[in-house]
N, C-alpha and C positions, 0 to 999 in steps of 0.2 A: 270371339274377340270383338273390341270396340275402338275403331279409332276416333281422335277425337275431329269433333265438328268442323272445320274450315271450309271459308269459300272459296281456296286456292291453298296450293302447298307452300307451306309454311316454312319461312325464307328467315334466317338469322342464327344462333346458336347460341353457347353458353357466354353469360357475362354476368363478370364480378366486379360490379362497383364498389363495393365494401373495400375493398383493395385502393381506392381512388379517391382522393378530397372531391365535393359534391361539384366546385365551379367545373371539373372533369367532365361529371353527366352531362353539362350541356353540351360540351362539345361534341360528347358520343351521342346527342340525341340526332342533335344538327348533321351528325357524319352517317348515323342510319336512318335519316331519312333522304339523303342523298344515296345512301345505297338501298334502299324500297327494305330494308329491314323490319320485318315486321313481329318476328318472333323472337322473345329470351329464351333462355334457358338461366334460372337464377337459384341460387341461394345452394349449390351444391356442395361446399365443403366449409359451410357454418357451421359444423355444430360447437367448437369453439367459443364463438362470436354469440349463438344465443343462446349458450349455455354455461356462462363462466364458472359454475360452481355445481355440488350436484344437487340442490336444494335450489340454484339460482338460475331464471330464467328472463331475458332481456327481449325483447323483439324490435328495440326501439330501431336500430339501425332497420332492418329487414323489414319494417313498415313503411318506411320511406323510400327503399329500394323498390318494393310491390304496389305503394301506391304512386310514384314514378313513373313507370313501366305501363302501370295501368292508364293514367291521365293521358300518356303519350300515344296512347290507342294500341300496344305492343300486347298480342296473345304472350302468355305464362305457361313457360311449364316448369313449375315451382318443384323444385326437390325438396326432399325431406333434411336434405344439409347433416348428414351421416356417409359420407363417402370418407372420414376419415378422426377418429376419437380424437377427445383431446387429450393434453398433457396433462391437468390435473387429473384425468379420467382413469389414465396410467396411474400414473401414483398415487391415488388411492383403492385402487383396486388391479393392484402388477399381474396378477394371476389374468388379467383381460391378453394381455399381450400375449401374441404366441408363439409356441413350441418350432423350432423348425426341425427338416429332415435328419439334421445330425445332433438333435436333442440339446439345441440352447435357446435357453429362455432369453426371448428380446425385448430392449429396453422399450421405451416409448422412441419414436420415429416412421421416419416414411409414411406410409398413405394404406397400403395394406397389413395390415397390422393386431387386428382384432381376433382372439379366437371364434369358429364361429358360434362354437358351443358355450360360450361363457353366457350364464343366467344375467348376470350384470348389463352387459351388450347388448343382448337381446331386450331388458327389461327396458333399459335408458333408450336405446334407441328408437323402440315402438313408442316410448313415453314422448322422443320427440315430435316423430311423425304425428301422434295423436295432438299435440299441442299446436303443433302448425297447420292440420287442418281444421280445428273445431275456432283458428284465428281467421283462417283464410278461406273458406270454404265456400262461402257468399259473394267471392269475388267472379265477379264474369267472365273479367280477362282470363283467367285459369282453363287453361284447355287441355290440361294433363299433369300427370304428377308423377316425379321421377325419382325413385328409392336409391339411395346409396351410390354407387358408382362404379363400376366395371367391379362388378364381384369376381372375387380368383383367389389363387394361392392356398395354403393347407396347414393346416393344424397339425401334432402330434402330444399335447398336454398332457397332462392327467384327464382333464376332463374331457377332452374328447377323445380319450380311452373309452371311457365310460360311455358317453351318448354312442361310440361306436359297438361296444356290447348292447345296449339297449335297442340298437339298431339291429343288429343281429339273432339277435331275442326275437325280434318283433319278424322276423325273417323267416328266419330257420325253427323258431319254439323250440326246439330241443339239441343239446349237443350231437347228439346220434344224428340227425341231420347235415348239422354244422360240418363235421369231420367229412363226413361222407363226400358233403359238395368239395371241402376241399383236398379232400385225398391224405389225409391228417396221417395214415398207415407210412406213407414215407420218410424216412427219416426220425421216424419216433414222436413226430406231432401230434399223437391224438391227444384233444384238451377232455380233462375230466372236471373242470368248472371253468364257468365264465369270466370269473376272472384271473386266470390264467392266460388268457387273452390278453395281446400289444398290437398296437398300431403298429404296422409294417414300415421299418424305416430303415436306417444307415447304423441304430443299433439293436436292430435285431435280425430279419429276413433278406435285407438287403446289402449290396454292395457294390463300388464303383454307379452310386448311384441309382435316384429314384427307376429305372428302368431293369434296374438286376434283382431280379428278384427270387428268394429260391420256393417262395408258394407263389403261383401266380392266380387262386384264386383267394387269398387274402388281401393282394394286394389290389386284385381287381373291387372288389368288394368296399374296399376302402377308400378308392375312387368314387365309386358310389356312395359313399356315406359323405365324404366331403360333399359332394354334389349337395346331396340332400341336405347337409348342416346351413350351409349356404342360403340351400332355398328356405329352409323354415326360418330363417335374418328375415327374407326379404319376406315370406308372409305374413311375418310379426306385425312391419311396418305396413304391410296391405291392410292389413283387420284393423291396426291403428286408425288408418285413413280412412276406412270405409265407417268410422264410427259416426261422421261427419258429414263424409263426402261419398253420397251411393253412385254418382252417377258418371262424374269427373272421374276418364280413365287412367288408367296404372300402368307404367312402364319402369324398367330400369335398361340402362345399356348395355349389349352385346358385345362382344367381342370379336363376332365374327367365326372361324375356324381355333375357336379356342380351346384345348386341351382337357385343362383340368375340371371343367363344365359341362354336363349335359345338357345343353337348352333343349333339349328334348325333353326331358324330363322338369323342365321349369314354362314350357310354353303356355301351356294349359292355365295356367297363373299367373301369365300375363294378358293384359288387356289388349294392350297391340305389341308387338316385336319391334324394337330399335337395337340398334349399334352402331359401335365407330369404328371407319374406315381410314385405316391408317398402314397401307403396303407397305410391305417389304423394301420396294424401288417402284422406279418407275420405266416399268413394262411388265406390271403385271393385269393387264388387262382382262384375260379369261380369267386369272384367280380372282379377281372381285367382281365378276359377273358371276363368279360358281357360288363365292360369299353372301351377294346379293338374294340370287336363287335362296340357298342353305336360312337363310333370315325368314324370305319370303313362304318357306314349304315350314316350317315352325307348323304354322296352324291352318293347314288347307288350303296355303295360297293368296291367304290375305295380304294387301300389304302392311309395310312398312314403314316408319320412320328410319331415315340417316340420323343417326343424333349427332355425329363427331365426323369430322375430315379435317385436315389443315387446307387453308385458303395455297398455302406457300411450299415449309417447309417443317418437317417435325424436328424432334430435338432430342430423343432417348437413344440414335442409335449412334454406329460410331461413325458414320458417314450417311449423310441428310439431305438427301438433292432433293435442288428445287423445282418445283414444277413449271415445266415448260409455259410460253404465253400458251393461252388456249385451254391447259390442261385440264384448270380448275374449272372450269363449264362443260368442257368432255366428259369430265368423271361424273360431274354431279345430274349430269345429264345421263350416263349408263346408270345411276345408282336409279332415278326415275324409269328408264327404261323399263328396269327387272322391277319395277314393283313399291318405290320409296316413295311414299306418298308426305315426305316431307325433307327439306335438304337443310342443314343445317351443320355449323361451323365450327370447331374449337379454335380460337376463340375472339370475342369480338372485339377488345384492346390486348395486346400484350402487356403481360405482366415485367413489372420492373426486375423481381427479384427471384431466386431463387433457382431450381431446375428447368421450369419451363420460359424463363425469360430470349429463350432465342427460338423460340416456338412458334411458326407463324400464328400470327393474327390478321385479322381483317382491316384493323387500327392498328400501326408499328407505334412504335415508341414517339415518332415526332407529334402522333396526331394530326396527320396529313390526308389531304384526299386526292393528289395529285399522282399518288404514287400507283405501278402498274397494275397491283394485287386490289388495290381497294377500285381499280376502275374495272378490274375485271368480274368483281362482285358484285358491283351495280350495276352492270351490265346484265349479268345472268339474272339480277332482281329485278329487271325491268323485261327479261322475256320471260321470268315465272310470272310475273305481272300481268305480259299478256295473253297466257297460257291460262291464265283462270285454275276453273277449276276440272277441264276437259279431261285431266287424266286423276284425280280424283274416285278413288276407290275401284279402277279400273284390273281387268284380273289377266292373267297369262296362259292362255291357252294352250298349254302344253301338250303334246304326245309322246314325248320321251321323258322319263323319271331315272334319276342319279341317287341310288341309296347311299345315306349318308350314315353311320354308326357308330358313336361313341365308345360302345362295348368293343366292336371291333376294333376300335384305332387302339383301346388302352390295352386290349388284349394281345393283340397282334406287335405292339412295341414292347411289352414287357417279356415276352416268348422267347425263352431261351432255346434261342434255335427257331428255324436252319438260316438267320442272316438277321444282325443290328443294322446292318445298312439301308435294311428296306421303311421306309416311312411312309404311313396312311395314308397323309395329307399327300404327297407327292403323285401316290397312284391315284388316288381320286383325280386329282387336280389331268393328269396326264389322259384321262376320259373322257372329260368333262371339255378340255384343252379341244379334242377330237369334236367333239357335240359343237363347241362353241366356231369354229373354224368351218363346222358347216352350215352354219347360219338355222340354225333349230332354238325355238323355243324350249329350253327343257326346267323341269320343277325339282330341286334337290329336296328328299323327302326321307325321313326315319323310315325304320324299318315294318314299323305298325302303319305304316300309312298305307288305307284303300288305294289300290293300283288296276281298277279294272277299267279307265278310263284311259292307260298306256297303252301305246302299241309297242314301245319299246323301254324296256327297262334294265339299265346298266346299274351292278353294282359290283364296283372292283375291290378285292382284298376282303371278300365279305367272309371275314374269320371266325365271328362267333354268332352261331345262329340259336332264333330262341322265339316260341312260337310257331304258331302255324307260320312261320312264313317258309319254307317251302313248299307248302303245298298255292300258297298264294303266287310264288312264283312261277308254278306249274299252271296256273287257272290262266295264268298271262301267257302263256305259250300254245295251250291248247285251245285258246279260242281263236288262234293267229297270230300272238304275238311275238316279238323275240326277248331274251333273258339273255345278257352277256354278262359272264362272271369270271374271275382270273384265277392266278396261282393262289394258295394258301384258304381257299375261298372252303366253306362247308367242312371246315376242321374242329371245331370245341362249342362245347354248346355252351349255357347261360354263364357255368362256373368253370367255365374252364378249362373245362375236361375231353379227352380225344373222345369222337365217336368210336363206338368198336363195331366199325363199318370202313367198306371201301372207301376211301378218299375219291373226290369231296362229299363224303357223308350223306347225309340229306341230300341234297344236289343231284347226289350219280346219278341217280334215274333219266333227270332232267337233261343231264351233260350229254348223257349217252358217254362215260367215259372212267376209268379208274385210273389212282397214280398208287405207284407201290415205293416210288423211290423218288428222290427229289435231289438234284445238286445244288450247291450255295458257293458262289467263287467272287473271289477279290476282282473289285471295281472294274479295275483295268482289263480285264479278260471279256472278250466277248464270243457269242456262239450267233454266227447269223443263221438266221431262220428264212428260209424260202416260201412265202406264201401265195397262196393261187386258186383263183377260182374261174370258170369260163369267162373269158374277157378282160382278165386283171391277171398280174402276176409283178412280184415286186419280190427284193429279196432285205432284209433288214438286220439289224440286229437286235441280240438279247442280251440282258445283263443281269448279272445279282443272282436270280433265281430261275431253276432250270429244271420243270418239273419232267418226269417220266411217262408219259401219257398213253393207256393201255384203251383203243378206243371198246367201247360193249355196245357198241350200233353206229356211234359218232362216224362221220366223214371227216377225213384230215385236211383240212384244211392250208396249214402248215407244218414242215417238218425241220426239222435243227438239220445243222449243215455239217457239223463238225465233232469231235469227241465220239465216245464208243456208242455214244443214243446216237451218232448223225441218220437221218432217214426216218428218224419217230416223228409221231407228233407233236411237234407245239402248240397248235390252234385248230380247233376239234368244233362242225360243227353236227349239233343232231337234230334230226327229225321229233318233233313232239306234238300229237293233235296236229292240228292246223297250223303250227309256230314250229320254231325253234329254241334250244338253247344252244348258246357258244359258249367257250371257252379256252378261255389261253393261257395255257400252261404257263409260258413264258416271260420274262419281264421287258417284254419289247421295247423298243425306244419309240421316240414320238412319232417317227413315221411310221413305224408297224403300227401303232396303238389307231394313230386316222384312218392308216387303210382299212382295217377292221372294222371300226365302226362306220367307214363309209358304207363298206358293203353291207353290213346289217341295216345301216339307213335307206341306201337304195333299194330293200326287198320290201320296203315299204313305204318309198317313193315320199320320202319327208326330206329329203336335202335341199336346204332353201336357194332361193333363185340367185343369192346373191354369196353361195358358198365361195366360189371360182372368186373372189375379189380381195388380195391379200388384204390384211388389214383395216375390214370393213365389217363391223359389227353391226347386226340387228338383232333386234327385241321388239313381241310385242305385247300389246295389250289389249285389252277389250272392255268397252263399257259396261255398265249396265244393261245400254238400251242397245247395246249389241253392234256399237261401234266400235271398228277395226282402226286403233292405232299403230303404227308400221315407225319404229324407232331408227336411223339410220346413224350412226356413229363411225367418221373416220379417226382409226389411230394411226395413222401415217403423219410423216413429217412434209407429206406435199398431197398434193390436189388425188382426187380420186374419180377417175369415171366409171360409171353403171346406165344399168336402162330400169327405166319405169316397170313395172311387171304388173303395174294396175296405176290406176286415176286417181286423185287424193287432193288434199289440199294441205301445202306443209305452214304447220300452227307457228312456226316462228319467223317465216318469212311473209306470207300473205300467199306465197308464189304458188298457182293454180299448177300439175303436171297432168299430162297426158299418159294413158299407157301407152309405153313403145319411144316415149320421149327420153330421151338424152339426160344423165343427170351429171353435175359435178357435185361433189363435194369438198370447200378448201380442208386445207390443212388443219386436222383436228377441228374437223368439220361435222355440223350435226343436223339432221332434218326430223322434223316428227308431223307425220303423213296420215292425215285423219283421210282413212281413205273411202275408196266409193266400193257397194257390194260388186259380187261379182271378179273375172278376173281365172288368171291358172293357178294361182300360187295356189297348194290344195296341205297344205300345214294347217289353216286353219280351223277349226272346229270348234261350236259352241262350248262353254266353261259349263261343265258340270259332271 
C-alpha cells in the first residue's frame, strides 16, 4: 500500500462548490484559511454535472473548481464523481437500477442505486474515471484519488443472477461440487444445471428477512459475490485511472464495521484504507478505537486516512446529538491516535437543500467564522499545524490481535439456531471493550493475517473456520502465547457446514475442551457464573447463550451457578506448549468479559500503566526512526489525574514531563508524548 505524500496530516474534507454561485468560493477560501484547511476532497457525486448525456461530456465547471483549489495551494483528492448515476442514465438504460430483496425493480433515486453487475455501469463509469484522469493527471496538487462513495447494498436482477453463476462456475467448476458445499440433498435441492440457480432472497430461500435463510451456504456465498460484484466497479474505475495516473494513489471510503462488505477481501486493491466515522451516539469511544484498529490491520498496520466525520451533528438518524465542546478534536485526535494518518471532514459548507442540509458542516448556512464548530476546527488546524509531520507514517506496536471475520459475522447471523439475538459486531466490540479499558495497544486483523508477532490473540465468536488457521492459532500458544476464543467458536467450516467433530471443531485440541449440548434462553434470564483463579474471584453474569462445557485436559476456570449444568464449566482454561488457550463457553457480560481478559493480559504482563484510570484512553505509535509516541486521550466530562510512567515531551503543548511527574488532563483533554527511550512500561516492542 501507498499513502499519499504530505508534509503533515491532511486537514480539510469534502467540498462541493458546484452546489454554490462562484462570489461563494471566496468566502470558503477566506474561511479555510482561517481554519489552516488545507485539504479538498472534490468532485464526488458529478457524474451528473459532467456527464449530461451519454455521448456528452462537460468539464467546464470542474476545471475551475480544480484549478481554484489548485491556485489556492489546497492538496486534491479528486474523485471520480460516480458515487451516484444520473437520471438520464436511468432512463435510458432501466435495467442499471436495482433489483431489491423482495424483487422490485427501482426507479431512478437515491444514491445507492446501480446494479453492480450491469455491463452499462461498469462501462460508463470506468469511461469516466478514465476521462478525469487523462484531464487531470499532470496536476500536482492531486494527492490521491477517490472511486465512488461508500460502496454497499445488493443486487438481486437477472443479471446479477447470472454474474452470480459465473461466479460460482469459477468457484466450484462443477455442480457435483456446488451441491455438496452446500448440502443441496436437503430438502430436494440438488441443482442439475446452472441455471436453475436464484439469488437467495424474500422469494425464494428466505423469509421474515435477509437473515432467515433456509440454505445458509447460498446465502453465505451470495454475500460473497456481492462483495466481489462491488469490488470489480471499483477495479474497473482503478485500471481506468491507472491508464494516466501510475503513481497518484487510489482509495475509496470505508465504512468502518460494515456488513455487507468484506474489506478484507477488497484491501489488497487499495492503495491506502480510508473511511467515515460516523457513531452510533456519542459514547461510543472503544467502538471507534476497535473501528480505527479494524481500518488500520486491512494491510499490515499501515495507516490510514479518516476521509469522513461530522465537525457537529449528522442527519440520517432519528435522533442526532451534537457533539459536546471538545469532542470534535477528542475524536479526531483518537482517529490519529490508532493509525489516521489524515483527518478530514464531511462537510466543509452545508448544503442548502435536500437530506443532508441539517448535516453538520464546518461552514453553516450563515457563512460565519464566529461560530463555536468552526472555532473549534481551527483550533485542531492549527495544532495539526504544529504537529507537522511527527506522526506521519508512524505504526502501532501491538501485542495483542482481535480477529475480525466477515464470513463469520454473515454466518453466524444467518444460523438458524441456537439464538437471533446474538450479534457479531456486539461480541467483538465487548473484547475489544475489555483490551481497550486496559490500556493495550491492540491490531484488529483478518483471519489470514501472520500472528507470530502476538502474545495474545483474541477472537470471539470465531464461527466459520477456513484454512490453516487453526493450526496458526496453535503456533501462538505453543511458543507461549495465549488464544481466547468463545461460545459458537470452531463450528462450520468455509461453506457452512458443521464439522463432524467435537465442538469447537478444529479448536478442541487447543481448548482442551468439548461441548455436547448448548442452551439459548430469552434476554431477561440470566445464569451467573462464578469465576476464579488464585488471587481473583468475581462472580458475574451470562446471557443468551449457555454452552455445556465437557473439560478433555482444560482447568475450569468458571462454573454457571444455576439451572441443571449449575457447577459445570463456563470458562475453561488449557495448557498448550508453552501458552494457553481459553475459552468461554458463556455469554458473559462486560464485567465477566474484562475480568477474563485481564487475567489473560496479566500472564503476560501487557496491562498498561494507565489501565486503573477510568475513562482515559491510550494509543501508541512508533516512528520510523523508532520514536515512541505515547497518545493520552481524556473521555471524561472533567479533569483527569495520572503519573508520568516515562519522560516525553507533549507535541501540543511544548510542556517538558518528567517520569514520576504528576499529570492532569482537562476535560476531554489530549496529550501526545513523544517520549524519551527507556522507562517500565514493557508493552512496547519494535514493529515488525
Amino acid at each position: 500500500m501507498t499513502l499519499p505524500e504530505t508534509a503533515k496530516i491532511p486537514f480539510g474534507g469534502d467540498y462541493n462548490p458546484e452546489q454554490w454561485p462562484e462570489q461563494v468560493w471566496d468566502d470558503d477560501y477566506r474561511l479555510f484559511d482561517a481554519a489552516r484547511i488545507d485539504t479538498l476532497t472534490l468532485g464526488v457525486f458529478d457524474w451528473a454535472l459532467l456527464q449530461p448525456a451519454e455521448d456528452v461530456y462537460d468539464f467546464t465547471l470542474l476545471d475551475q473548481i480544480v484549478e481554484r483549489a489548485s491556485a489556492e495551494g489546497r492538496a486534491i483528492c479528486l474523485a471520480t464523481g460516480t458515487g451516484a448515476h444520473p437520471a438520464w442514465l436511468a432512463r435510458a438504460h432501466p435495467e442499471v437500477t436495482r433489483v431489491d430483496f423482495e424483487g422490485r425493480r427501482h426507479r431512478f433515486g437515491q444514491r445507492h442505486n446501480s446494479c453492480p453487475s450491469s455491463p452499462v455501469v461498469r462501462r460508463l463509469s470506468a469511461e469516466l474515471a478514465r476521462r478525469i484522469a487523462r484531464r487531470y493527471a499532470g496536476n500536482p496538487s492531486i494527492i490521491a484519488w477517490h472511486i465512488g462513495n461508500e460502496f454497499g447494498g445488493a443486487c438481486y436482477c437477472d443479471r446479477c443472477a447470472e454474474g452470480f453463476r459465473d461466479w460460482l462456475r469459477a468457484k466450484y467448476t462443477t455442480l457435483e461440487a456446488l451441491n455438496a458445499a452446500w448440502y443441496t440433498t436437503f430438502w430436494s435441492h440438488t441443482f442439475t444445471a446452472w441455471e436453475e440457480i436464484e439469488p437467495p432472497s424474500a422469494l425464494t430461500e428466505h423469509w421474515r428477512g435477509p437473515d432467515h435463510t433456509a440454505f445458509q451456504g447460498i446465502t453465505l456465498d451470495y454475500l460473497r459475490f456481492m462483495s466481489d460484484a462491488m469490488l470489480a466497479c471499483f477495479l474497473g474505475e482503478k485500471a481506468a485511472l491507472r491508464e494516466s495516473s501510475v503513481e497518484v494513489p487510489v482509495t475509496t471510503n470505508f465504512m468502518g464495521m460494515y456488513r455487507p462488505i468484506d474489506y478484507h477481501r477488497w484491501a489488497a486493491h487499495l492503495d491506502f484504507a480510508s473511511w467515515d466515522n460516523y457513531p452510533p451516539d456519542d459514547c461510543s469511544q472503544a467502538r471507534m478505537a476497535l473501528t480505527h484498529d479494524l481500518m488500520r490491520g486491512l494491510n499490515g498496520g499501515q495507516p490510514f486516512w479518516l476521509m469522513e466525520q461530522t465537525p457537529s451533528v449528522t442527519a440520517c438518524r432519528d435522533v442526532n446529538p451534537l457533539k459536546r465542546p471538545g469532542v470534535l478534536r477528542l475524536w479526531s485526535w483518537q482517529a490519529v491516535a490508532h493509525g489516521a494518518d489524515a483527518v478530514l471532514f464531511f462537510q466543509m459548507r452545508a448544503s442548502r437543500g435536500a437530506c443532508e442540509k441539517y448535516h453538520g458542516a464546518v461552514i453553516g448556512h450563515a457563512g460565519r467564522s464566529d461560530t463555536r464548530v468552526f472555532r473549534e476546527v481551527a483550533e485542531l488546524g492549527e495544532e495539526l499545524d504544529r504537529l507537522g509531520g511527527a506522526t506521519l507514517g508512524a505504526r502501532t506496536p501491538a501485542r495483542v490481535a482481535v480477529l475480525f471475520d466477515w464470513d463469520s459475522w454473515w454466518a453466524l447471523e444467518i444460523s438458524d439456531g441456537p439464538s437471533r439475538l446474538l450479534r457479531y459486531q456486539q461480541i467483538v466490540l465487548s473484547y475489544y471493550q475489555a483490551l481497550w479499558e486496559a490500556a493495550v495497544d491492540v491490531d484488529v486483523v483478518g483471519v489470514t493475517a501472520d500472528l507470530s508477532r502476538y502474545d495474545v490473540v483474541v477472537a470471539p465468536a470465531l464461527h466459520l473456520l477456513k484454512g490453516d488457521l487453526p493450526e496458526r492459532l496453535e503456533a501462538v500458544a505453543r511458543r507461549g502465547g495465549s488464544v481466547v476464543t468463545t461460545f459458537l467458536s470452531g463450528r462450520v467450516d468455509e461453506h457452512d457446514q458443521a464439522f463432524l467433530m467435537d465442538v469447537p471443531g478444529p479448536l478442541g485440541q487447543l481448548m482442551g475442551v468439548r461441548v455436547d449440548e448448548w442452551d439459548a434462553r430469552e434476554p431477561e434470564y440470566a445464569n451467573p457464573v462464578l469465576l476464579e483463579t488464585p488471587g481473583a474471584r468475581l462472580q458475574v453474569d451470562s446471557m443468551l447463550i449457555f454452552e455445556l462445557v465437557i473439560p478433555q485436559g482444560a482447568e475450569t476456570v468458571g462454573t454457571y451457578q444455576a439451572d441443571f449444568y449449575a457447577g459445570t464449566p463456563a470458562v475453561t482454561r488449557n495448557a498448550f506448549g508453552a501458552g494457553h488457550g481459553w475459552y468461554v463457553g458463556a455469554g458473559l457480560d462486560q464485567a465477566g468479559v474484562t475480568w477474563v481478559v485481564r487475567r489473560v493480559l496479566e500472564s503476560h504482563e501487557l496491562v498498561g500503566p494507565y489501565a486503573d484510570v477510568p475513562g482515559l484512553e491510550t494509543a501508541t505509535r512508533v516512528t520510523s526512526e523508532g520514536q515512541r509516541l505515547l497518545f493520552l486521550l481524556n473521555h471524561n466530562n472533567g479533569p483527569v489525574d495520572c503519573t508520568a510512567h516515562r519522560a516525553g515531551v507533549d507535541l501540543l503543548s511544548g510542556a517538558h514531563i518528567e517520569c514520576g511527574q504528576p499529570m492532569r488532563l482537562d476535560a476531554r483533554g489530549v496529550m501526545v508524548l513523544r517520549q524519551s527511550p527507556g522507562g517500565t512500561d514493557n508493552q512496547i516492542h519494535p514493529y515488525g
